[in-house]
Kinemage of the C-alpha trace (Angstrom):
@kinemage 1
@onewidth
@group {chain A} dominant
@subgroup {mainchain}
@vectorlist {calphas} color= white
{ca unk a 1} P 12.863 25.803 25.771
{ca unk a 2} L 11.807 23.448 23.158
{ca unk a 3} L 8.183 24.239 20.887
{ca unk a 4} L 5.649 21.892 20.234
{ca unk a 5} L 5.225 21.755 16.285
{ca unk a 6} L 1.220 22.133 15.674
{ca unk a 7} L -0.421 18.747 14.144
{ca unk a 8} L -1.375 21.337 11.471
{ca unk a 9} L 1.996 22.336 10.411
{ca unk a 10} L 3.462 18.473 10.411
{ca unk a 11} L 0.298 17.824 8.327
{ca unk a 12} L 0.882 20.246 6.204
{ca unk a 13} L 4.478 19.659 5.839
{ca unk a 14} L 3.455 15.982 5.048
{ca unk a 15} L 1.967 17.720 1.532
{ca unk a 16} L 4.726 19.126 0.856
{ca unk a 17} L 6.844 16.483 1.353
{ca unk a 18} L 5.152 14.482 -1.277
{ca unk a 19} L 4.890 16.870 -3.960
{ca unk a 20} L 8.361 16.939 -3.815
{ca unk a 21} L 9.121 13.447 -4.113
{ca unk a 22} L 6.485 13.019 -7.042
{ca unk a 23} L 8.087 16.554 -8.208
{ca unk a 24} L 11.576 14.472 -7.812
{ca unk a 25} L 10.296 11.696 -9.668
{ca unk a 26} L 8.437 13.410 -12.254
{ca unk a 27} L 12.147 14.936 -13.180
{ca unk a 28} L 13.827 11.657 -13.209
{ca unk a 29} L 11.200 10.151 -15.285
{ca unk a 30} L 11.981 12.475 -17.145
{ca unk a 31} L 15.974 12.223 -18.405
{ca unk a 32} L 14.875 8.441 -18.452
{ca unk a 33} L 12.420 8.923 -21.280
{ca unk a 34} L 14.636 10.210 -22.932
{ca unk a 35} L 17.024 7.114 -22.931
{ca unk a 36} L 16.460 4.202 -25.277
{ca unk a 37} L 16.373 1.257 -22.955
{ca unk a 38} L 14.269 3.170 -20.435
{ca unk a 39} L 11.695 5.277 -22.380
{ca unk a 40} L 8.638 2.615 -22.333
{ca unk a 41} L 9.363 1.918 -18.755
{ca unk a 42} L 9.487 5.365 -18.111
{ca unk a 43} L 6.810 6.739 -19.557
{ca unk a 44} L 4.520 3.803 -18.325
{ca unk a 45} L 5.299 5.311 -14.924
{ca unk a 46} L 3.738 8.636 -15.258
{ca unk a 47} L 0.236 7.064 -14.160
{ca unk a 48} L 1.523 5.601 -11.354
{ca unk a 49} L 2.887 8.841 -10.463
{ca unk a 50} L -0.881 10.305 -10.909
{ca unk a 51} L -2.646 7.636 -8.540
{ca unk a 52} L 0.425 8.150 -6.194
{ca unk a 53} L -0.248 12.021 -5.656
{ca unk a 54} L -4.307 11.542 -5.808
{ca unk a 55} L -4.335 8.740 -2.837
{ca unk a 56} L -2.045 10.126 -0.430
{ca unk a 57} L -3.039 14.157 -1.110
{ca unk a 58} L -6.449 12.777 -0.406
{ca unk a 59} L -5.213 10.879 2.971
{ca unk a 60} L -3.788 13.739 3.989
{ca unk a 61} L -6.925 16.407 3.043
{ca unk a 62} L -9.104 14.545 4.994
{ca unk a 63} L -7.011 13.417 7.800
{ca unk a 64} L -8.495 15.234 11.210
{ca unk a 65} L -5.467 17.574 11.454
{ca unk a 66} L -5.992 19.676 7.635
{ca unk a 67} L -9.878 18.709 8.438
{ca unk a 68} L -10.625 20.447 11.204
{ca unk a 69} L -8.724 23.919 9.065
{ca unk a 70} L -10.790 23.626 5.802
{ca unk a 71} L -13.676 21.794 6.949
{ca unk a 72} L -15.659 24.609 8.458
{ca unk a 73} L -16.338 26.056 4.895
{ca unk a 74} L -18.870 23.094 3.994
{ca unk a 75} L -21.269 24.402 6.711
{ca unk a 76} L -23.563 21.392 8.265
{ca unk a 77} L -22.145 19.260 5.524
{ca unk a 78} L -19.501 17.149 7.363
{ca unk a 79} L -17.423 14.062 5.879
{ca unk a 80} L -15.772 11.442 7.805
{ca unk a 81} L -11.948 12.035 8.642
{ca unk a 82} L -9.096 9.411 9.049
{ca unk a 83} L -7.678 9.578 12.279
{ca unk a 84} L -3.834 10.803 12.243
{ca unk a 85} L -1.973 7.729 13.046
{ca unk a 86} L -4.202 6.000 10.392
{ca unk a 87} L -3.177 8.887 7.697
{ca unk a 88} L 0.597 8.909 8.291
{ca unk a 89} L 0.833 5.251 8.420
{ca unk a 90} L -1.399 4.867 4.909
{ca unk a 91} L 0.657 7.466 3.681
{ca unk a 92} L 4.062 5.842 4.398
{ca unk a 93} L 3.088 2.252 3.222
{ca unk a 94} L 1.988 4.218 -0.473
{ca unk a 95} L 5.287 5.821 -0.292
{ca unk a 96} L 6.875 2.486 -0.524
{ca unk a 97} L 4.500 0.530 -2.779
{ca unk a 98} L 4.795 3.106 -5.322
{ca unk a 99} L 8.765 4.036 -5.088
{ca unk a 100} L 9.153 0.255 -5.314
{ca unk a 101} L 7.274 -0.384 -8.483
{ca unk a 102} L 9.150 2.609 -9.501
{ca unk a 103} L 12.223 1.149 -8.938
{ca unk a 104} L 11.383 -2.363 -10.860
{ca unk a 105} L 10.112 -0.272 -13.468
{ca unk a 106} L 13.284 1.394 -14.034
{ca unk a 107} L 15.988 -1.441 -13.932
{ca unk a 108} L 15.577 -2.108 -10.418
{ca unk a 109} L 18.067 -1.437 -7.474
{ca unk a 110} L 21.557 -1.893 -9.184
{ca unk a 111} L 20.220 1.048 -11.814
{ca unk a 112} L 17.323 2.691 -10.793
{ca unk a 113} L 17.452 6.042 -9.940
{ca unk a 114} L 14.683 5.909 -7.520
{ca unk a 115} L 16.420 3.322 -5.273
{ca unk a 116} L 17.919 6.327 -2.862
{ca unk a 117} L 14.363 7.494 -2.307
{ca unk a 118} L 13.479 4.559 -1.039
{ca unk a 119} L 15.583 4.876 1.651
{ca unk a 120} L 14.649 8.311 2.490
{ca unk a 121} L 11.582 7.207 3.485
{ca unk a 122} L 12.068 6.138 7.017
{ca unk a 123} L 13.986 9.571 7.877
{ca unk a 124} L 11.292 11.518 6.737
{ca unk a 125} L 9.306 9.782 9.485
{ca unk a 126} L 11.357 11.098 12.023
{ca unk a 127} L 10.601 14.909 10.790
{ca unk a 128} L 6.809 14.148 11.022
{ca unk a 129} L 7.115 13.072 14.604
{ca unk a 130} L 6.122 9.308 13.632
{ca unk a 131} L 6.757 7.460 16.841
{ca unk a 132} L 10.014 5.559 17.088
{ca unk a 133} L 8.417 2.101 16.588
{ca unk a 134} L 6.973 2.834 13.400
{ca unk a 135} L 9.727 4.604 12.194
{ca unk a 136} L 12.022 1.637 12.652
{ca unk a 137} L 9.225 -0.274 11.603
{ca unk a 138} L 9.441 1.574 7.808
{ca unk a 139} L 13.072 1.365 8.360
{ca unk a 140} L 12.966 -2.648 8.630
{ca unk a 141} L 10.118 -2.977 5.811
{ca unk a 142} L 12.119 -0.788 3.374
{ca unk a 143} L 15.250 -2.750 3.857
{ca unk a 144} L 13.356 -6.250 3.653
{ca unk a 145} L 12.219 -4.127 0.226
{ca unk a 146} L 15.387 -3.313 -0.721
{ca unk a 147} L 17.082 -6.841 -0.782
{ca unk a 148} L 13.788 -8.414 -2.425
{ca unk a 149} L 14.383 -5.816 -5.577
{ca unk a 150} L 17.858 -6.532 -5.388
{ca unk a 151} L 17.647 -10.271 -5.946
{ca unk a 152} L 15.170 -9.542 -8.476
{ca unk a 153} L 17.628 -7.516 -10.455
{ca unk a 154} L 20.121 -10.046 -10.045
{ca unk a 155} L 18.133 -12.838 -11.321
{ca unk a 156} L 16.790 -10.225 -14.909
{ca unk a 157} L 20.613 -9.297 -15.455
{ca unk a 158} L 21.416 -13.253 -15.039
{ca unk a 159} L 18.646 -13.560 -17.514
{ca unk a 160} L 19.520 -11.218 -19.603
{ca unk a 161} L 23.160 -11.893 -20.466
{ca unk a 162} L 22.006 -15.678 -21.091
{ca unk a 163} L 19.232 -14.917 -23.828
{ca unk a 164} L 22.429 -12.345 -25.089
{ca unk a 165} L 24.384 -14.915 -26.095
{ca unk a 166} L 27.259 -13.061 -24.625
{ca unk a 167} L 29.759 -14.370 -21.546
{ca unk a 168} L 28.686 -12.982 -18.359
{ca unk a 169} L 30.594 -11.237 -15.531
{ca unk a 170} L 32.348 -14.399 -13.596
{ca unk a 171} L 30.440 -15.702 -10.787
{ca unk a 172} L 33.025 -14.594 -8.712
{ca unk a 173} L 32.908 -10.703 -9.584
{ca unk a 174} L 29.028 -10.605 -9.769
{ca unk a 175} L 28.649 -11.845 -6.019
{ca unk a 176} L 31.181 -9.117 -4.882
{ca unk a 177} L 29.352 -6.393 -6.867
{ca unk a 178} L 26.106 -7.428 -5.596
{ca unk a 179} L 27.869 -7.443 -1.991
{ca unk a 180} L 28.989 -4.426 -2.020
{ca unk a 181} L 26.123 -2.467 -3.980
{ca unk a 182} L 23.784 -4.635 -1.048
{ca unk a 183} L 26.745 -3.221 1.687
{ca unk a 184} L 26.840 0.131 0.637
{ca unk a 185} L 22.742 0.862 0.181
{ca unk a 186} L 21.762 -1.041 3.407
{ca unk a 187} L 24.479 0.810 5.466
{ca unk a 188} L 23.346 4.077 4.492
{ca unk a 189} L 19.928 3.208 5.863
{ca unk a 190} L 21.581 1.902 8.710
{ca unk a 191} L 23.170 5.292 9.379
{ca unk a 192} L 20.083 7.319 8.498
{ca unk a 193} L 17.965 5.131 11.024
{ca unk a 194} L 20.220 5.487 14.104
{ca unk a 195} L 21.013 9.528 13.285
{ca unk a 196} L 17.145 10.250 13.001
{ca unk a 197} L 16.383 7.621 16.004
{ca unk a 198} L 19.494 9.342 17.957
{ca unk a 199} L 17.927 13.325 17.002
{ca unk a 200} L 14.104 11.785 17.581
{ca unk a 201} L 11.990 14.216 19.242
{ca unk a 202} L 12.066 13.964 23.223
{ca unk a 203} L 16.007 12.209 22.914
């Protein structure tokens, strides 16, 4: 007999969820500080990391499902709530605005550390019972994301060894790298899209 999960407890676990990943982040801003060519990058980062937590914490406070638990203590003072599909959705599109500039922050998709979390994203959708559309929906607009930062990186590390004065990787090697770093990231989304669309809710 299968339980319906209480909009309170998927709200709640939607807190959680992102004090972990700013808790993950926080940790690999961390080690990256500490490296040469990273530390100003990384420790430009930690206000993003601030914003990050304030906007969606607040999304989710005063969303209707944690509202209608804590609001009763302000008496006859009442404040407006976002609806739930409204929060979840705000919440996911921050997610991915602020891992990406994480990721170009930190050397992009062929480096950064932050590129995996990126393509968490859409699976966690399918643990807060987003509905199927928008989870593939965050699935598509993560790996649209994904191969926009990696062309990026391509055309700073083309950059890069040119101002260097050094001979860069042959033409031939760098499109196979890129191929298979594009390959191996994008098929791992694949794969996490159709096992959480395959385990959805209701399947």
């Amino acid at each position: 007999m299968s339980q319906t999960v209480q909009p309170t407890t998927i709200a709640s676990a939607s807190i959680v969820i992102q004090i972990c990943l700013l808790f993950i982040a926080y940790i690999a801003l961390g080690f990256l500080s500490k490296s040469y060519s990273a530390r100003a990058q990384a420790k430009a980062s930690y206000s993003s990391l601030v914003v990050w937590l304030l906007m969606t914490l607040v999304l989710l406070v005063m969303g209707e499902d944690l509202y209608a638990t804590w609001g009763e203590i302000l008496g006859p003072v009442a404040f407006p709530t976002v609806p739930r599909d409204y929060t979840f959705f705000a919440v996911f599109v921050l997610d991915i605005v602020f891992v990406t500039l994480l990721v170009l922050r930190t050397g992009g998709t062929r480096n950064s550390p932050f590129t995996s979390v990126l393509s968490l994203l859409p699976t966690l959708a399918i643990f807060l019972r987003e509905p199927v559309w928008r989870f593939l929906l965050y699935a598509i607009i993560v790996g649209f994301v994904y191969a926009m930062l990696l062309r990026v990186s391509i055309r700073k590390a083309t950059a890069d060894f040119d101002r260097s004065g050094y001979d860069a990787p042959s033409r031939a090697d760098q499109v196979f790298d890129d191929w298979a770093t594009m390959w191996t990231n994008l098929s791992c989304l694949a794969l996490a899209t159709l096992i959480g669309y395959i385990t959805r809710p209701g399947a």
